[in-house]
py3Dmol code that shows the C-alpha trace and the ligand (Angstrom):
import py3Dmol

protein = """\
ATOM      1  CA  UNK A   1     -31.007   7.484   9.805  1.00  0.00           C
ATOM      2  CA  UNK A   2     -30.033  10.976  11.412  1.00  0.00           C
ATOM      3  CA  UNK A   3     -30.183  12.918   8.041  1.00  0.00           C
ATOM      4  CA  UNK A   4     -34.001  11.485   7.602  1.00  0.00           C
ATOM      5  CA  UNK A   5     -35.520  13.116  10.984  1.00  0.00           C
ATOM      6  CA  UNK A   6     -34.210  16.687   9.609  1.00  0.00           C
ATOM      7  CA  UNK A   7     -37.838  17.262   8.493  1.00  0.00           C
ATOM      8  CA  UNK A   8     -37.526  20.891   8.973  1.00  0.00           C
ATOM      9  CA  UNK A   9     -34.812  21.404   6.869  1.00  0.00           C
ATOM     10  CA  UNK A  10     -36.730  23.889   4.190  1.00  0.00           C
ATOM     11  CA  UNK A  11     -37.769  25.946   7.095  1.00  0.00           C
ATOM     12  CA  UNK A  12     -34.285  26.710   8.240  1.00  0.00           C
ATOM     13  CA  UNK A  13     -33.580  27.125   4.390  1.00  0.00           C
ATOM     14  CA  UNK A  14     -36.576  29.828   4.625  1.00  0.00           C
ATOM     15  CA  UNK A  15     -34.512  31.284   7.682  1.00  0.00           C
ATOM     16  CA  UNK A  16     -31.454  31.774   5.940  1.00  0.00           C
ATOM     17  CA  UNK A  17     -32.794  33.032   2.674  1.00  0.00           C
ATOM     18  CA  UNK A  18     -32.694  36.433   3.655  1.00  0.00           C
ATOM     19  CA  UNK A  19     -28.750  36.494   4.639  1.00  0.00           C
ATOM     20  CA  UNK A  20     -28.120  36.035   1.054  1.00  0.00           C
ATOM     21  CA  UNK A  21     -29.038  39.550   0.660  1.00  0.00           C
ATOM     22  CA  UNK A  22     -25.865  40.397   2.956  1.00  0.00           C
ATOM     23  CA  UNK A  23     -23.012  39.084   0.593  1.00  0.00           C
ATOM     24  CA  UNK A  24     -21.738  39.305  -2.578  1.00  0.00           C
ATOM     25  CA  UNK A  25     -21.161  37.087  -5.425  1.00  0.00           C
ATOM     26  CA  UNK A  26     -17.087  37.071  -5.935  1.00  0.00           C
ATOM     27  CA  UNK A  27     -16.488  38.895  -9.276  1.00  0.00           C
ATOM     28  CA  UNK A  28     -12.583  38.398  -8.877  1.00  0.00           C
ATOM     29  CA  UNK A  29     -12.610  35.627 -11.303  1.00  0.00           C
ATOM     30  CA  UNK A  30     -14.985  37.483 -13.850  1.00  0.00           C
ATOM     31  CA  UNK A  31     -17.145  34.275 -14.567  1.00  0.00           C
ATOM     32  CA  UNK A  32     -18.310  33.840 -10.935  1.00  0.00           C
ATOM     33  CA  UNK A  33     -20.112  37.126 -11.323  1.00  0.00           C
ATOM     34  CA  UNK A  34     -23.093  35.324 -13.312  1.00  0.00           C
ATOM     35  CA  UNK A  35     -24.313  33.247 -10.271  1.00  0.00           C
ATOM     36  CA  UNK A  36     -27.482  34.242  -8.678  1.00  0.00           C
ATOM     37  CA  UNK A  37     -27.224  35.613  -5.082  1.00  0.00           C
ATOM     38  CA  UNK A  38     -29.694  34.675  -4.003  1.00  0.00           C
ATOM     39  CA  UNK A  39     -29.243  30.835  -4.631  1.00  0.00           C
ATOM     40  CA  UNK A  40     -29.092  28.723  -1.964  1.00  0.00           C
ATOM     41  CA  UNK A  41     -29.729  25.133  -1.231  1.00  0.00           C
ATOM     42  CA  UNK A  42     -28.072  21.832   1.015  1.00  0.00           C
ATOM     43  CA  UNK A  43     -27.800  18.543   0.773  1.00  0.00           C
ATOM     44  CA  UNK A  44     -27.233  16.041   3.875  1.00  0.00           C
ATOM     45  CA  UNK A  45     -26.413  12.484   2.794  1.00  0.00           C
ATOM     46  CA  UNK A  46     -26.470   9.313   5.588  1.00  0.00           C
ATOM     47  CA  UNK A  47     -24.730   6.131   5.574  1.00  0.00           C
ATOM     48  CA  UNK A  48     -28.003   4.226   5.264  1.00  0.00           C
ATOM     49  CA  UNK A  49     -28.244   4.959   1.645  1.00  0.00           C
ATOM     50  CA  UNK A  50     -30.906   8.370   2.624  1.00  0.00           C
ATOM     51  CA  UNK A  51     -30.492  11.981   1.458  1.00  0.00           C
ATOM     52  CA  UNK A  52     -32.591  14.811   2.320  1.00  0.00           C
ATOM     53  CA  UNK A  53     -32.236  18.546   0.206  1.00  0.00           C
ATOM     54  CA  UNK A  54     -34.126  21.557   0.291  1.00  0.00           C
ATOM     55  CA  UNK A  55     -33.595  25.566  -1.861  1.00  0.00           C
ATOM     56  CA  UNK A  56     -31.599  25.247  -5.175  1.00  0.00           C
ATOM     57  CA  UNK A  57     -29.930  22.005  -4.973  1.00  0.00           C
ATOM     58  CA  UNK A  58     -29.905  21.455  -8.718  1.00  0.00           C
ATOM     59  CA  UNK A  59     -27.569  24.100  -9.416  1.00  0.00           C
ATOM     60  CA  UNK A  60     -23.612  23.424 -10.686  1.00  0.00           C
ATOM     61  CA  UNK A  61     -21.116  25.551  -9.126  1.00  0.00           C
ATOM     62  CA  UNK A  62     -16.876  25.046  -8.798  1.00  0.00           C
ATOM     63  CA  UNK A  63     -15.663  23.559  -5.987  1.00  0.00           C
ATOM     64  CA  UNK A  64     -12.560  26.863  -6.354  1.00  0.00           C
ATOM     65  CA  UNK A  65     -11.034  26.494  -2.830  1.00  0.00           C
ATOM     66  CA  UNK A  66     -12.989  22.991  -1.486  1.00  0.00           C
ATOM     67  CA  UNK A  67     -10.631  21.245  -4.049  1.00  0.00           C
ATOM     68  CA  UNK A  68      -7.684  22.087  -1.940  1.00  0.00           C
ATOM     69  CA  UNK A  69      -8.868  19.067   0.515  1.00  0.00           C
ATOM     70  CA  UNK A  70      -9.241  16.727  -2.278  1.00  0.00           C
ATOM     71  CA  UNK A  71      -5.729  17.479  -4.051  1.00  0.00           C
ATOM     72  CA  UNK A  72      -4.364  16.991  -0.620  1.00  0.00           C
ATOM     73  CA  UNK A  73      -5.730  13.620   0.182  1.00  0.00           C
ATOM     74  CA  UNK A  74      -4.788  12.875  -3.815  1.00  0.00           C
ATOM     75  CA  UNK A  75      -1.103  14.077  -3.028  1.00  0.00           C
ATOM     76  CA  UNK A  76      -0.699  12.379   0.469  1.00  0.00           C
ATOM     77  CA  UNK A  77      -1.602   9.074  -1.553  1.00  0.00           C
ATOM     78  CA  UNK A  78       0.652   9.734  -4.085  1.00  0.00           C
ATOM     79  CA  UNK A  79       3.312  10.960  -2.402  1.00  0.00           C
ATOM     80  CA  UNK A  80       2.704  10.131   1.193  1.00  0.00           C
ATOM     81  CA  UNK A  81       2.955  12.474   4.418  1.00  0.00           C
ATOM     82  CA  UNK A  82       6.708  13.360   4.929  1.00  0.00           C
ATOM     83  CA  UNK A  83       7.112  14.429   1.248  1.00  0.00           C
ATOM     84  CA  UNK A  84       4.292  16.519   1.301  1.00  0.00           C
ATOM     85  CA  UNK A  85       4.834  18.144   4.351  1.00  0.00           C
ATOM     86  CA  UNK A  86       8.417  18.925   4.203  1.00  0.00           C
ATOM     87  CA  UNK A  87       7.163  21.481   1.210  1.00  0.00           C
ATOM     88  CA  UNK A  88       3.810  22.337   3.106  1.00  0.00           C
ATOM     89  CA  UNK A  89       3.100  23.188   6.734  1.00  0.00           C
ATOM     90  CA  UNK A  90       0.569  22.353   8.988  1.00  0.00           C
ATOM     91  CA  UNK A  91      -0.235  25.948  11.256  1.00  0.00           C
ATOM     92  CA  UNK A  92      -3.282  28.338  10.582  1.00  0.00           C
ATOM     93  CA  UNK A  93      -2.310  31.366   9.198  1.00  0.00           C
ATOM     94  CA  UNK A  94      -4.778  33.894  10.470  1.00  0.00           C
ATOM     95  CA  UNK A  95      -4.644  35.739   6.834  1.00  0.00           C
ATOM     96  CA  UNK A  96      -6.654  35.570   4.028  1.00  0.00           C
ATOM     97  CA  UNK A  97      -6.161  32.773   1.562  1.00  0.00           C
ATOM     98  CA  UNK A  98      -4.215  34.719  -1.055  1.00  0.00           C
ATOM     99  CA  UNK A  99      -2.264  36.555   0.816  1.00  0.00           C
ATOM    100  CA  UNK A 100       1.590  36.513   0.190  1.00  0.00           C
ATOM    101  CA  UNK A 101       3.138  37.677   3.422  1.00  0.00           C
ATOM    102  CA  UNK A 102       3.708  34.583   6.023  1.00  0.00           C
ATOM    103  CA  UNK A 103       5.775  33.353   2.407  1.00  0.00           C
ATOM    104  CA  UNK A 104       8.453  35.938   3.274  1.00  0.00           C
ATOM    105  CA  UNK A 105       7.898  35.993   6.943  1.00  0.00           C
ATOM    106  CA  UNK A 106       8.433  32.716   7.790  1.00  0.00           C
ATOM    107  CA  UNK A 107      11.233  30.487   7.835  1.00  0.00           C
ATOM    108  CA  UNK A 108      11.990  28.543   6.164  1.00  0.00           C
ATOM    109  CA  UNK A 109       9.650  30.156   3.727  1.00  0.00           C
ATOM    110  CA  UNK A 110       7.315  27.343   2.726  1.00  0.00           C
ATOM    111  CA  UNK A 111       3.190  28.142   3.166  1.00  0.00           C
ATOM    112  CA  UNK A 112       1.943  27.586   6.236  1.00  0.00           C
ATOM    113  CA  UNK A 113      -1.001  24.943   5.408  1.00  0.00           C
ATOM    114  CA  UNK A 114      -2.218  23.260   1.968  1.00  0.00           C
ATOM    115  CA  UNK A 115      -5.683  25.309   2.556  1.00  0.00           C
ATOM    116  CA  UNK A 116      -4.708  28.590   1.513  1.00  0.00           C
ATOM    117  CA  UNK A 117      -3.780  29.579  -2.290  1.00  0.00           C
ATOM    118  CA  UNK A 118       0.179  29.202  -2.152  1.00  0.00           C
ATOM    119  CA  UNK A 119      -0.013  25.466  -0.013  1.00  0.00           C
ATOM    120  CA  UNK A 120      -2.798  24.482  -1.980  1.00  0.00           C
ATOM    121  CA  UNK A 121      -0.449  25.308  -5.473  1.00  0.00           C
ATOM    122  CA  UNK A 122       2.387  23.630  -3.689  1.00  0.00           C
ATOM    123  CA  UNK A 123      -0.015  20.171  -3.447  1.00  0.00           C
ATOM    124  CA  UNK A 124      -1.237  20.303  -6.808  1.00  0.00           C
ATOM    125  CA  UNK A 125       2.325  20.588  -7.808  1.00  0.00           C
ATOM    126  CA  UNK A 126       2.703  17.368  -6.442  1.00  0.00           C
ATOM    127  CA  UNK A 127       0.433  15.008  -7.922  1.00  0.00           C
ATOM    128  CA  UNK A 128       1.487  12.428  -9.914  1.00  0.00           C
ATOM    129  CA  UNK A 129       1.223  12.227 -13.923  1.00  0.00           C
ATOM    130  CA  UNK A 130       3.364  12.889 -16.716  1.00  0.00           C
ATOM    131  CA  UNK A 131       1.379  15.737 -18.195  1.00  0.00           C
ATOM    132  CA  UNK A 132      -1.315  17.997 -16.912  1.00  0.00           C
ATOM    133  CA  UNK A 133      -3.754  16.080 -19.486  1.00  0.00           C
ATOM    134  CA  UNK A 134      -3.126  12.751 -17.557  1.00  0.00           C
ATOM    135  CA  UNK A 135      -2.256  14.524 -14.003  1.00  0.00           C
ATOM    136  CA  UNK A 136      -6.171  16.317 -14.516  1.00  0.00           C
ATOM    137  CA  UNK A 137      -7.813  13.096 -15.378  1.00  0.00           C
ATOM    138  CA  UNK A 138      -6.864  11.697 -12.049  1.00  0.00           C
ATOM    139  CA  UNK A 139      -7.766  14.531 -10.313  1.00  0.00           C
ATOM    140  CA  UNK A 140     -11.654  14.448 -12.332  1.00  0.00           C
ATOM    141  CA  UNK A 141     -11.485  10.248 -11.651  1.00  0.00           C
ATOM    142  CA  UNK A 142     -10.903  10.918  -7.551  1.00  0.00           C
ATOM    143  CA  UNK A 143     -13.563  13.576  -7.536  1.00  0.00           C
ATOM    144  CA  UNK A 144     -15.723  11.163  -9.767  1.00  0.00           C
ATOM    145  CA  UNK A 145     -15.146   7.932  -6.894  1.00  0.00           C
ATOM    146  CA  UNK A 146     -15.724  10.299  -4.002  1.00  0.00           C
ATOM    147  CA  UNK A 147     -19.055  11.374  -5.097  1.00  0.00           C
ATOM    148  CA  UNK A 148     -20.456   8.480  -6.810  1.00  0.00           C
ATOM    149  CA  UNK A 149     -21.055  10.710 -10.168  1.00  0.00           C
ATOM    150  CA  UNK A 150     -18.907   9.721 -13.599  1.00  0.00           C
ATOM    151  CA  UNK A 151     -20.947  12.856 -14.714  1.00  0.00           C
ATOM    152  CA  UNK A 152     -18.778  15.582 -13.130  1.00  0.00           C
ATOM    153  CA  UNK A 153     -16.250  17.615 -15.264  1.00  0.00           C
ATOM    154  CA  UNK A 154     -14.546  20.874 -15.203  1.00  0.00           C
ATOM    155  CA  UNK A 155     -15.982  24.160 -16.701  1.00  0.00           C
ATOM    156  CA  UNK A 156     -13.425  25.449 -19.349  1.00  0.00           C
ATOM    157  CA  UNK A 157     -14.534  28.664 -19.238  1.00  0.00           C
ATOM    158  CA  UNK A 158     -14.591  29.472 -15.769  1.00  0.00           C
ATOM    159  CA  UNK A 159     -10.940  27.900 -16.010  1.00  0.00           C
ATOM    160  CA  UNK A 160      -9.916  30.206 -18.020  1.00  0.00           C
ATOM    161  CA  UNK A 161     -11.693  33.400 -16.649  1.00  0.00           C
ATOM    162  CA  UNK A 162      -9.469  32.768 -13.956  1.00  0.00           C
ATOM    163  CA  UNK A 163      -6.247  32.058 -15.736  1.00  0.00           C
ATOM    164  CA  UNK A 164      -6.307  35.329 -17.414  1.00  0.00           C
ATOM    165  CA  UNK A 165      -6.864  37.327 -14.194  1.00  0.00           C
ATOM    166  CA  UNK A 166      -4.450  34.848 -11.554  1.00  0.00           C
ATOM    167  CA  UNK A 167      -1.188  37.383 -11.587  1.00  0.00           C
ATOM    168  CA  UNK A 168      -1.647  37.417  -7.542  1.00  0.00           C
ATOM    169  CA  UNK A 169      -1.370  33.182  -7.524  1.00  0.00           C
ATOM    170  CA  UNK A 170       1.180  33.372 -10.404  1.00  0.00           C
ATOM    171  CA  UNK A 171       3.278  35.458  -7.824  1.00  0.00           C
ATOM    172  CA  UNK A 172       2.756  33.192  -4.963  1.00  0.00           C
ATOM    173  CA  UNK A 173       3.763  30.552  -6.940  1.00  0.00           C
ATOM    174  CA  UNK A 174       7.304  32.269  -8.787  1.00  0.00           C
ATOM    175  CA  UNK A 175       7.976  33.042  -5.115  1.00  0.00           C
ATOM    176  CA  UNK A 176       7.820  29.385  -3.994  1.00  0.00           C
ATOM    177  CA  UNK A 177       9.694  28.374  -7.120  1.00  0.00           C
ATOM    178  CA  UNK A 178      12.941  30.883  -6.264  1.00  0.00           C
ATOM    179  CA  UNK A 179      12.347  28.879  -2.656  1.00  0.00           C
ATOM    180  CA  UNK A 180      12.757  25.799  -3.813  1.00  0.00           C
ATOM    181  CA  UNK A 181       9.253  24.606  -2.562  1.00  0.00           C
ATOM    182  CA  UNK A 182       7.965  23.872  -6.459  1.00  0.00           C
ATOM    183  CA  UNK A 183       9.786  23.690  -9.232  1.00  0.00           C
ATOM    184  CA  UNK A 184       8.759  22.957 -13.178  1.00  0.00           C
ATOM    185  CA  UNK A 185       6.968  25.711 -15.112  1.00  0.00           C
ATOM    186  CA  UNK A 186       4.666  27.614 -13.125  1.00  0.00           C
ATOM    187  CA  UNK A 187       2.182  28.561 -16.469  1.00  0.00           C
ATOM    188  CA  UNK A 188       1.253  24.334 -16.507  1.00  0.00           C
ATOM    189  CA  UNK A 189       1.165  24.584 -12.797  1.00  0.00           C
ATOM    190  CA  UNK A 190      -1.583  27.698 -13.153  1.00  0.00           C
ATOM    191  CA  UNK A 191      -3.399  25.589 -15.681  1.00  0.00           C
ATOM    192  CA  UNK A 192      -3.882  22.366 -13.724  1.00  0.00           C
ATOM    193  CA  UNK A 193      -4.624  24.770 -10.401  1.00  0.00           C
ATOM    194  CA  UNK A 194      -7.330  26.573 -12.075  1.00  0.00           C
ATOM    195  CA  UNK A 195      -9.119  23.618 -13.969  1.00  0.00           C
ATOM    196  CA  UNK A 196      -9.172  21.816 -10.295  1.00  0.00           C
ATOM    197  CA  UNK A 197     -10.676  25.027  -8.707  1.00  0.00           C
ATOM    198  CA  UNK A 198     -13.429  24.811 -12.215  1.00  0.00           C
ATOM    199  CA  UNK A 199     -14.860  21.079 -11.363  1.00  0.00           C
ATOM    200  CA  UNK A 200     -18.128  21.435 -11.279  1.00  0.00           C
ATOM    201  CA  UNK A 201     -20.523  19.731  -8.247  1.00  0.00           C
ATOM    202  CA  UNK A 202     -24.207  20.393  -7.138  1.00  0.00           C
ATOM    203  CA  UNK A 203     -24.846  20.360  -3.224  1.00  0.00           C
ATOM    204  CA  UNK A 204     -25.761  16.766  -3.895  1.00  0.00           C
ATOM    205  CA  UNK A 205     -22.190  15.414  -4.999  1.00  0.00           C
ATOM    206  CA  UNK A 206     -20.676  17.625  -2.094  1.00  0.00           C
ATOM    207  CA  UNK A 207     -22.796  16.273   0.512  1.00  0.00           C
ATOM    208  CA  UNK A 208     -21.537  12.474  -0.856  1.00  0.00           C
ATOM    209  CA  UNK A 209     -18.128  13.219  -1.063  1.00  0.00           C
ATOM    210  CA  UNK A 210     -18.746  14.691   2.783  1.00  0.00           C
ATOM    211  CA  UNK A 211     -20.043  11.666   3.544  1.00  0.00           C
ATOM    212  CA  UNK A 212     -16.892   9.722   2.732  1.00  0.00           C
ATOM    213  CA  UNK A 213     -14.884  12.089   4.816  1.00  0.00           C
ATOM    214  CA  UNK A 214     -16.927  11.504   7.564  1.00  0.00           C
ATOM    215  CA  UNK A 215     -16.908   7.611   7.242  1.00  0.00           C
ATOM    216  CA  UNK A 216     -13.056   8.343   6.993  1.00  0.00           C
ATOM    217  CA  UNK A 217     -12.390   7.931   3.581  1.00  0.00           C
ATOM    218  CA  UNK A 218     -14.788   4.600   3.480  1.00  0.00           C
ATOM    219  CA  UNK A 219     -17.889   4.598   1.013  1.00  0.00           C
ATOM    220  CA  UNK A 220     -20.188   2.862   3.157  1.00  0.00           C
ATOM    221  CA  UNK A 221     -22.448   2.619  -0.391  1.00  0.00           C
ATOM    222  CA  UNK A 222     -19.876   0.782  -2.404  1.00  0.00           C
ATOM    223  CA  UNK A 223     -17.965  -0.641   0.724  1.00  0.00           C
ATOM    224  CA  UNK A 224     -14.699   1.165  -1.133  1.00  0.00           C
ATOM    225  CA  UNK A 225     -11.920   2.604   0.999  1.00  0.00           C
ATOM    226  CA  UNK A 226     -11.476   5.253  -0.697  1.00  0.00           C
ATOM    227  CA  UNK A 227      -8.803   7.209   1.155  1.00  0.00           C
ATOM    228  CA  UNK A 228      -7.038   5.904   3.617  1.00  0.00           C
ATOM    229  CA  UNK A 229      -8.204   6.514   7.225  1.00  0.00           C
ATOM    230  CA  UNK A 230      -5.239   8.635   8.227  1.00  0.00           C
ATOM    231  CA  UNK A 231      -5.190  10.622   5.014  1.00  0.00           C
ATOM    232  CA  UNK A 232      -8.845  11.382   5.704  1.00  0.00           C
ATOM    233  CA  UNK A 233      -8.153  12.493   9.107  1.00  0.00           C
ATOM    234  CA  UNK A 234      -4.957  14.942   8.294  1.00  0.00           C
ATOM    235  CA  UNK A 235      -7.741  16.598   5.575  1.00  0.00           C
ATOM    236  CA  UNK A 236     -10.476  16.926   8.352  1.00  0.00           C
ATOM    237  CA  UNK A 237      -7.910  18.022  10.582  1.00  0.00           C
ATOM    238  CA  UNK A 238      -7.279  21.057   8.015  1.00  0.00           C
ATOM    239  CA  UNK A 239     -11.027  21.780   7.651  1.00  0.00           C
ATOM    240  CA  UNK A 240     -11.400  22.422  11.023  1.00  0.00           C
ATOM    241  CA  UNK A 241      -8.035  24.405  11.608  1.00  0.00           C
ATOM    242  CA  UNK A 242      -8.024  26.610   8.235  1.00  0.00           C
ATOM    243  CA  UNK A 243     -11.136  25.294   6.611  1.00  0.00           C
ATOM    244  CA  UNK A 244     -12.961  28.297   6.633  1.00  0.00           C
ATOM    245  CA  UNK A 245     -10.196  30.305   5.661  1.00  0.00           C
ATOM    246  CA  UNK A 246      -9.717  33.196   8.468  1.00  0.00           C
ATOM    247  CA  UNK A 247     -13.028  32.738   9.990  1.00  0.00           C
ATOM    248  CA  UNK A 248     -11.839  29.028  10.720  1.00  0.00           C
ATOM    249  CA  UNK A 249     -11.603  29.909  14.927  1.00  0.00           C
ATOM    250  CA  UNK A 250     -14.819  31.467  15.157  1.00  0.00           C
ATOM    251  CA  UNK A 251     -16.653  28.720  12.935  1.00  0.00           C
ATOM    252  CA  UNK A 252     -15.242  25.726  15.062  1.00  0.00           C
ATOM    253  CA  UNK A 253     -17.010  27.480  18.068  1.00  0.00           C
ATOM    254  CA  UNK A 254     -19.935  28.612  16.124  1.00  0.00           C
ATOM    255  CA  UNK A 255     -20.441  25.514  14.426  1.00  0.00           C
ATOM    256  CA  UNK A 256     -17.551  22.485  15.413  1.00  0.00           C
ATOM    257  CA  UNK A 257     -17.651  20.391  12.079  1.00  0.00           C
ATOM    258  CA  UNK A 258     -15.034  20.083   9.523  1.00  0.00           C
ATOM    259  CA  UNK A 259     -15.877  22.006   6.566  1.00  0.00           C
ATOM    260  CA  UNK A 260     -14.088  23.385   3.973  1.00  0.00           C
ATOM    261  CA  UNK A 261     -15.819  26.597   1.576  1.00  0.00           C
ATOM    262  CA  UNK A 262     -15.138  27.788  -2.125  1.00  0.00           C
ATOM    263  CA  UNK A 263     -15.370  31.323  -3.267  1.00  0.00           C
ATOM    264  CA  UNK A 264     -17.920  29.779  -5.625  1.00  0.00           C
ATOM    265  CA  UNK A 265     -20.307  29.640  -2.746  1.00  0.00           C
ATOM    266  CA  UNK A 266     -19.560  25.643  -2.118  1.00  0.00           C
ATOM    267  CA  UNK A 267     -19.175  24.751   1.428  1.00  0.00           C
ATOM    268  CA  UNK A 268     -18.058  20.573   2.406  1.00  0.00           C
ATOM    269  CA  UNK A 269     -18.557  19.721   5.369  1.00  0.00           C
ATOM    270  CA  UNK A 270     -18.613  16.157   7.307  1.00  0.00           C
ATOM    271  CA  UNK A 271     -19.827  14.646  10.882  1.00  0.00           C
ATOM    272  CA  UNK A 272     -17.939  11.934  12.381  1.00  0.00           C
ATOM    273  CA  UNK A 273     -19.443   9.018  11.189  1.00  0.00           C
ATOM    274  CA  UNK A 274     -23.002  10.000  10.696  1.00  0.00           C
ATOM    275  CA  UNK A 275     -23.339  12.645   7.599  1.00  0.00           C
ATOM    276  CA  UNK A 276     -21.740  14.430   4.685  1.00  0.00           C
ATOM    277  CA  UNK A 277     -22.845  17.770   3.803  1.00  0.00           C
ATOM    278  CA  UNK A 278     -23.478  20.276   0.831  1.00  0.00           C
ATOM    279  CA  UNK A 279     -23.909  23.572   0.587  1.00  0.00           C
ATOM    280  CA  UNK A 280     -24.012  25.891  -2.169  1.00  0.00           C
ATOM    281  CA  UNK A 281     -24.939  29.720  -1.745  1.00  0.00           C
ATOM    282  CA  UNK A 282     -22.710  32.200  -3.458  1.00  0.00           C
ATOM    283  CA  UNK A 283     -23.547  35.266  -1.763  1.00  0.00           C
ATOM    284  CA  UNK A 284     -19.857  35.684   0.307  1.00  0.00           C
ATOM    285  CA  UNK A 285     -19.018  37.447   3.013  1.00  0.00           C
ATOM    286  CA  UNK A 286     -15.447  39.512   3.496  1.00  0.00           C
ATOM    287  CA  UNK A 287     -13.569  36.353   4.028  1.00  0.00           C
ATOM    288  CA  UNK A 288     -15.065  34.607   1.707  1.00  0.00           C
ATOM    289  CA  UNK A 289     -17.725  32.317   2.784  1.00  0.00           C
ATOM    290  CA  UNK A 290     -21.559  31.575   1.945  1.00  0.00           C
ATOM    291  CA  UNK A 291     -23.203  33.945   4.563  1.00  0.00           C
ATOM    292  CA  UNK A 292     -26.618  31.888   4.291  1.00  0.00           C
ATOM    293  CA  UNK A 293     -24.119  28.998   4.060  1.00  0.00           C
ATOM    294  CA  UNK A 294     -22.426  29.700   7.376  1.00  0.00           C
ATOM    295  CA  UNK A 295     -25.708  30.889   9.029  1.00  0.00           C
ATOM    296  CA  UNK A 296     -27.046  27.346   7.888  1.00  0.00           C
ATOM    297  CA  UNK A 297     -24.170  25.156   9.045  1.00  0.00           C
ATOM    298  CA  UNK A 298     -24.789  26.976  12.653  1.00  0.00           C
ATOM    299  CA  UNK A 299     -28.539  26.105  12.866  1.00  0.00           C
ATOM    300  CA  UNK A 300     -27.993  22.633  11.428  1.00  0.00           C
ATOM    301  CA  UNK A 301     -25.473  22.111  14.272  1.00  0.00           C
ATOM    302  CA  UNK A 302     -27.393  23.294  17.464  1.00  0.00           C
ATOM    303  CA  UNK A 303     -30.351  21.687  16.162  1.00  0.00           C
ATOM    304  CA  UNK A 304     -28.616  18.001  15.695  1.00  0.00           C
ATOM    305  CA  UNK A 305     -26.071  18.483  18.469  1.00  0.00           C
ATOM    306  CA  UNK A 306     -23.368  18.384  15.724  1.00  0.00           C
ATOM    307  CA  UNK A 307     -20.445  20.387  17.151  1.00  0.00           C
ATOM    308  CA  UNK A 308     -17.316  17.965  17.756  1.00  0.00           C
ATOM    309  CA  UNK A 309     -16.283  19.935  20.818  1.00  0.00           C
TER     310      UNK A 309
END
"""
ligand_1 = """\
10
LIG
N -9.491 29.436 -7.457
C -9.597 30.332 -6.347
C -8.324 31.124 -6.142
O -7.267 30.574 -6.209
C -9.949 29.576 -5.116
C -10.023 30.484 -3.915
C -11.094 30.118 -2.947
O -12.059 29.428 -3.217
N -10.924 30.689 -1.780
O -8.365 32.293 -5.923
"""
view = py3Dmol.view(width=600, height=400)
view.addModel(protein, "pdb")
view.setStyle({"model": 0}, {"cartoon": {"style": "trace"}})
view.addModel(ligand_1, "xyz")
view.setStyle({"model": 1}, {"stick": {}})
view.zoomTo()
view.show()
């Protein structure tokens, strides 16, 4: 019952509150601009059926980058490991997630890891369906199993706010396509990218699909293995190398938990057999994380004696 003795979790909410004031809301996709900065709120779910939450828990948000970890454990079971890695790599890049350069300066030129933008396009590209229609619905039934909620859809609009403005992932992906790393047409590969980036969670769903990660891939509510164990432990093994995007080193010493943020102010994040966690606070800093988020994650950690390391 870890999660449960956390009593004191709305005063380090209270501490944070005030680093929402040093980020900003990402306005690159035009509808994230209408969250409120100063949100912020967690979840923390245990295996013995117990979840605790404190700040503005209620709110929806898009998973945006956080998806990346659930395409890839959707692609390894569809397609298993040596597929998916002989398109997509397993080293930390050390850039930021959209950026187009180790594409042309490595070799052979496939992205370095299925967290940032042109690996994660490369794994959506690989799950299985005919069409996107069918393709999408397995994506929405996965996310639906992991966190125990048939509720959770995708936000059409936000999907396509960011369709219209994607020409930087359009790029990445016509550059991966002349590479031989995807092929098919790369507007229905844009579509399905950007309505998996648009499902829609509160910090409540994220801290039960953490939970599942953290049990490696078991539900320890319905008794369902979910993912299989290895599968579960190649996507922690990505949170905690590229998780947090370029801030990924300093967060594994800061912090030591595998956790994977959104530019939507999500962060996922899971302890080894104890608790999933959900955080939502969409106030970003330059890489793109949750600054009360990350400042949250850090407390929580020393506090509980979290860190893996
Ligand atoms: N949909 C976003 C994008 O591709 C996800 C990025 C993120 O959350 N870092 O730009």
């Amino acid at each position: 019952m870890q999660c449960m003795e956390l009593n004191n979790l709305p005063d380090l909410l209270e501490q944070v509150k005030p680093c929402t004031n040093e980020g900003k809301v990402a306005t690159y996709i035009p509808a994230l601009g209408e969250a409120n900065a100063n949100d912020i709120g967690i979840a923390i779910y245990d295996k013995e059926h117990h979840y605790i939450s404190a700040g503005n828990t209620e709110v929806n948000f898009t998973l945006q980058s956080i998806s990346k970890v659930i395409t890839l454990a959707l692609a390894l079971m569809d397609r298993g490991t040596d597929y998916v890695f002989s398109k997509v790599g397993m080293e930390p890049t050390g850039d930021p997630f959209n950026s187009i350069i180790k594409l042309e300066t490595s070799n052979p030129s496939k992205p370095l890891n299925p967290m940032i933008n042109a690996g994660a396009l490369a794994v959506t590209s690989m799950i299985a369906g005919e069409e996107n229609e069918e393709k999408m619905a397995r994506i929405l039934h996965f996310v639906r199993d992991l966190a125990a909620n048939p509720k959770i859809q995708y936000s059409a609009e936000v999907a396509i706010s960011e369709l219209e403005t994607a020409h930087l992932n359009r790029s990445l992906c016509y550059y991966m396509k002349q590479n031989g790393i995807i092929d098919g047409d790369v507007e229905e590969l844009m579509d399905l990218y950007t309505k998996q980036c648009s499902i829609q969670v509160n910090c409540i769903d994220l801290a039960r699909i953490g939970l599942v990660f953290a049990m490696d891939g078991f539900d320890p509510y319905t008794k369902e293995q979910i993912i299989p164990p290895n599968v579960a432990k190649i996507c922690k093994t990505f949170m905690v190398t590229c998780g947090m995007y370029n801030a990924s080193g300093e967060f594994a010493i800061r912090v030591g938990i595998p956790a994977k943020s959104g530019v939507a102010g999500g962060i996922l994040a899971c302890v080894k057999g104890q608790v999933g966690i959900g955080i939502y606070g969409p106030a970003l800093d330059n890489k793109g994380n949750s600054v009360a988020g990350l400042k949250l994650m850090e407390l929580l950690s020393m506090q509980e004696n979290w860190s893996m390391f």
